[in-house]
C-alpha positions in Angstrom: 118.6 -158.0 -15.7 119.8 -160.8 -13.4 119.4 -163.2 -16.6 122.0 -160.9 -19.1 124.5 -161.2 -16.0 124.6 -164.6 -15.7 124.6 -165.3 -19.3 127.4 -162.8 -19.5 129.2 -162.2 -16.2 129.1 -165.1 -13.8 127.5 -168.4 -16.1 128.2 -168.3 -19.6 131.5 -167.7 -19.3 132.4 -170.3 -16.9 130.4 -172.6 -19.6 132.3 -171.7 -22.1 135.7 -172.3 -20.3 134.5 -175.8 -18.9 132.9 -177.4 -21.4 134.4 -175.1 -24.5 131.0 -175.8 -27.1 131.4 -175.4 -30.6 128.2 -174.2 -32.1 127.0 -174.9 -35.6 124.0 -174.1 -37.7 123.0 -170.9 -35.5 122.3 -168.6 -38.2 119.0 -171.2 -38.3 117.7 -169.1 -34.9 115.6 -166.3 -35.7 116.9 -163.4 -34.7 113.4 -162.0 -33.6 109.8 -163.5 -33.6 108.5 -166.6 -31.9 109.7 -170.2 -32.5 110.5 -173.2 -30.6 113.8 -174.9 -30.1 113.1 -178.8 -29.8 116.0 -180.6 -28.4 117.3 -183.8 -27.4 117.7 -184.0 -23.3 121.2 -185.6 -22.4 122.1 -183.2 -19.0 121.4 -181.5 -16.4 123.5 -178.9 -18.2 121.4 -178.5 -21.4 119.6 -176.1 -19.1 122.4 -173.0 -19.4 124.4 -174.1 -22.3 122.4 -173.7 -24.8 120.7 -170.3 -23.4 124.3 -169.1 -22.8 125.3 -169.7 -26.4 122.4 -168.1 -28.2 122.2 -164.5 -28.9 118.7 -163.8 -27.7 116.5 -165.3 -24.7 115.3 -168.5 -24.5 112.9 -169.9 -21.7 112.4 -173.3 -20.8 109.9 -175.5 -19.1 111.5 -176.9 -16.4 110.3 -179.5 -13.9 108.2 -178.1 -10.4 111.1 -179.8 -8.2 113.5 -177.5 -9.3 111.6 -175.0 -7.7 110.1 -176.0 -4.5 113.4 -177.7 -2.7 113.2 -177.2 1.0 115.4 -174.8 3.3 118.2 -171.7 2.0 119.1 -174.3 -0.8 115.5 -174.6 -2.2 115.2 -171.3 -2.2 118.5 -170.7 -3.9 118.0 -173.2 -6.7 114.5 -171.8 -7.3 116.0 -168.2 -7.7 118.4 -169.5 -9.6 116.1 -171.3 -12.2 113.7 -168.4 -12.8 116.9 -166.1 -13.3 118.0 -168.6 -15.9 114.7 -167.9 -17.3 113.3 -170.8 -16.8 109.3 -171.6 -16.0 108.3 -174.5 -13.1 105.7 -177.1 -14.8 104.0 -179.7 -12.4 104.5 -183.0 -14.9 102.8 -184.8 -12.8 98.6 -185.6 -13.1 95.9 -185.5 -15.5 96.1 -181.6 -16.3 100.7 -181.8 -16.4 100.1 -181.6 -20.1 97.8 -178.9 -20.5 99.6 -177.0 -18.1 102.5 -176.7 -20.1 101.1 -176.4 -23.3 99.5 -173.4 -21.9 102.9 -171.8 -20.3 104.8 -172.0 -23.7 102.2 -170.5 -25.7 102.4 -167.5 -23.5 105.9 -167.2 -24.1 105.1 -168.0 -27.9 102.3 -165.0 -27.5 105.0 -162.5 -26.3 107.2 -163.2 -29.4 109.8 -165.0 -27.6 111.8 -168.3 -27.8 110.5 -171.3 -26.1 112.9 -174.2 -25.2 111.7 -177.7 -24.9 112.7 -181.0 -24.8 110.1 -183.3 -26.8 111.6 -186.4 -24.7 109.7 -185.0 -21.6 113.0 -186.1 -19.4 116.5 -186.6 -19.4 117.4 -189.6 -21.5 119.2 -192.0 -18.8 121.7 -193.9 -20.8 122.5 -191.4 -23.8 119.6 -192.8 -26.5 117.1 -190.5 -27.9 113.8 -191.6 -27.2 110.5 -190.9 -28.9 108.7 -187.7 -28.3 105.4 -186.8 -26.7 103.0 -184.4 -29.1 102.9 -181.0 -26.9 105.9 -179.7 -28.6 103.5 -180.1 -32.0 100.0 -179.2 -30.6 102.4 -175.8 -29.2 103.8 -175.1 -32.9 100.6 -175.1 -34.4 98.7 -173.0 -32.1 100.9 -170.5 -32.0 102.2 -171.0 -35.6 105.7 -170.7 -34.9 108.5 -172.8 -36.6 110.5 -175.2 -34.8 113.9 -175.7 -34.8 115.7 -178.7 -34.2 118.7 -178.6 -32.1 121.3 -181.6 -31.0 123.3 -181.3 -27.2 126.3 -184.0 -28.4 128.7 -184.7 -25.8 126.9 -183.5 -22.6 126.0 -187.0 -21.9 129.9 -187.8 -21.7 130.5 -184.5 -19.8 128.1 -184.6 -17.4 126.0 -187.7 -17.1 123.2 -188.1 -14.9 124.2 -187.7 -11.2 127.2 -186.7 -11.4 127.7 -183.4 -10.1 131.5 -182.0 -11.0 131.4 -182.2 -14.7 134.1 -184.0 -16.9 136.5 -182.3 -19.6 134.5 -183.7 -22.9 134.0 -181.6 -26.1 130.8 -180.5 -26.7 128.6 -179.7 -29.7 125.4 -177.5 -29.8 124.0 -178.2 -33.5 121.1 -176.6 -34.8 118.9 -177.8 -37.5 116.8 -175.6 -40.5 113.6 -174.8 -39.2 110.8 -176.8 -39.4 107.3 -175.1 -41.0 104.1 -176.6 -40.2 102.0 -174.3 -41.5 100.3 -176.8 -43.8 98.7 -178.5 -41.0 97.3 -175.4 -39.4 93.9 -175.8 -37.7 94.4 -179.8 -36.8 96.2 -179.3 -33.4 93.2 -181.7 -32.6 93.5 -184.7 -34.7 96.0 -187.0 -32.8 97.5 -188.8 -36.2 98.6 -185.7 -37.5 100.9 -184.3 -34.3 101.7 -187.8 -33.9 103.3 -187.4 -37.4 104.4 -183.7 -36.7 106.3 -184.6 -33.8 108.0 -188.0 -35.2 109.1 -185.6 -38.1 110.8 -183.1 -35.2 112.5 -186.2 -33.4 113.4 -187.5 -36.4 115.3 -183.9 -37.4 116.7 -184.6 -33.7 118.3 -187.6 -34.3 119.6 -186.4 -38.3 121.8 -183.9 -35.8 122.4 -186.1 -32.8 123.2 -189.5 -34.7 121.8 -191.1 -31.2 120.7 -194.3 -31.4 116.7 -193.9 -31.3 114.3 -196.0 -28.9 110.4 -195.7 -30.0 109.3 -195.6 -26.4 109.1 -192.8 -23.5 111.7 -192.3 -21.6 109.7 -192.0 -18.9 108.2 -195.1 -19.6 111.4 -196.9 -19.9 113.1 -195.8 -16.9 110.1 -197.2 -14.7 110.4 -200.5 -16.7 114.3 -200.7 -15.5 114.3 -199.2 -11.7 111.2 -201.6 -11.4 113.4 -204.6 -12.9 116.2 -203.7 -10.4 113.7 -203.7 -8.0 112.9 -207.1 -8.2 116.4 -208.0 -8.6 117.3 -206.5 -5.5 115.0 -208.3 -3.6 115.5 -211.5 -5.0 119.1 -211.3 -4.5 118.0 -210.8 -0.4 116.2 -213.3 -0.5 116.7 -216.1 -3.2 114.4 -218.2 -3.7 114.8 -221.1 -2.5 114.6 -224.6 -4.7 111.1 -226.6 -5.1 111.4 -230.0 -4.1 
């Protein structure tokens, strides 16, 4: 209940005053029946605007952290989440993966919509970055389409850390569905959701027009706080010419 009233009381329609989305390609959502809604990542606000603009329900896998905060706030933002309905996933250790995959198949198994983001974070500087293979081992298992969906402008109107969000148009665009049904039974061979999940990113960026990077994310951003890193301490201490 607490979910329809902050799509349609106290959320969505302060979302749709602030950020004022234009929404195309929606009549490519089923209107009942399990899929998946692949997306790019640019916001901390991808989370409600797009669930606040669909007709039905749509959960996501969120990160743990948004979940287990410490003191009244934790415990707010963790209320919050799961009445957005969104599920905590630890993405950390061996077994992050697996964990996951096995959350969105049981929203999958109840009919539902599953959101995810393919990316596995938020991009950092606006790129779309290549995808890791749950969202394909998901859509084959459960045999569900996916549908490919573009957040354009978020990045502009609310980019990471910043808290108050900026007046900047966005665009929620979603994509034709995607059927996989000709690979069903191979969620195991790595090649194929490899080339499943490059053809969702791919449908991704068609919608986005981002500029694509064929690395993690994840990856990338430990490459550059590491760099700065080193930077930082080098500019304490310099070092000091040989000789």
């Amino acid at each position: 209940m607490f979910y329809y009233v902050l799509k349609y009381v106290l959320l969505g329609p302060l979302l749709r005053l602030v950020f004022r989305p234009r929404i195309e390609g929606l009549e490519h959502v089923p209107d009942s029946g399990p899929a998946i809604v692949a997306g790019n990542h640019l916001s901390f606000s991808d989370h409600f605007l797009m669930p606040a603009m669909l007709k039905r329900r749509i959960t996501f896998l969120a990160k743990k952290e948004y979940f287990t905060g410490p003191g009244i706030k934790g415990r707010l933002t963790a209320a919050f989440f799961r009445s957005a309905g969104q599920i905590p996933v630890d993405r950390t250790g061996k077994e992050a993966g697996q964990a996951a995959i096995r959350e969105g198949l049981g929203v999958l198994r109840k009919g539902e919509l599953l959101g995810i983001y393919p990316e596995g974070t938020r991009s950092h500087d606006g790129r779309l970055y290549k995808g890791k293979v749950g969202v394909a081992v998901m859509a084959l298992k459960a045999q569900v389409p996916v549908i490919p969906c573009a957040m354009i402008g978020t990045f502009e109107a609310q980019p990471p850390g910043k808290v108050i969000p900026n007046l900047h148009p966005v665009v929620i665009r979603f994509g034709k569905p995607l059927d996989f049904s000709r690979y069903a039974g191979m969620e195991n061979e790595k090649a194929i959701l490899r080339a499943i999940t490059d053809e969702i990113m791919y449908a991704i960026l068609t919608l986005s027009e981002q500029e694509y990077v064929d690395e993690y994310a994840a990856v990338v951003k430990a490459q550059q706080a590491e760099a700065e890193g080193i930077a930082g301490k080098e500019h304490r201490f310099p070092r000091m010419p040989l000789g």
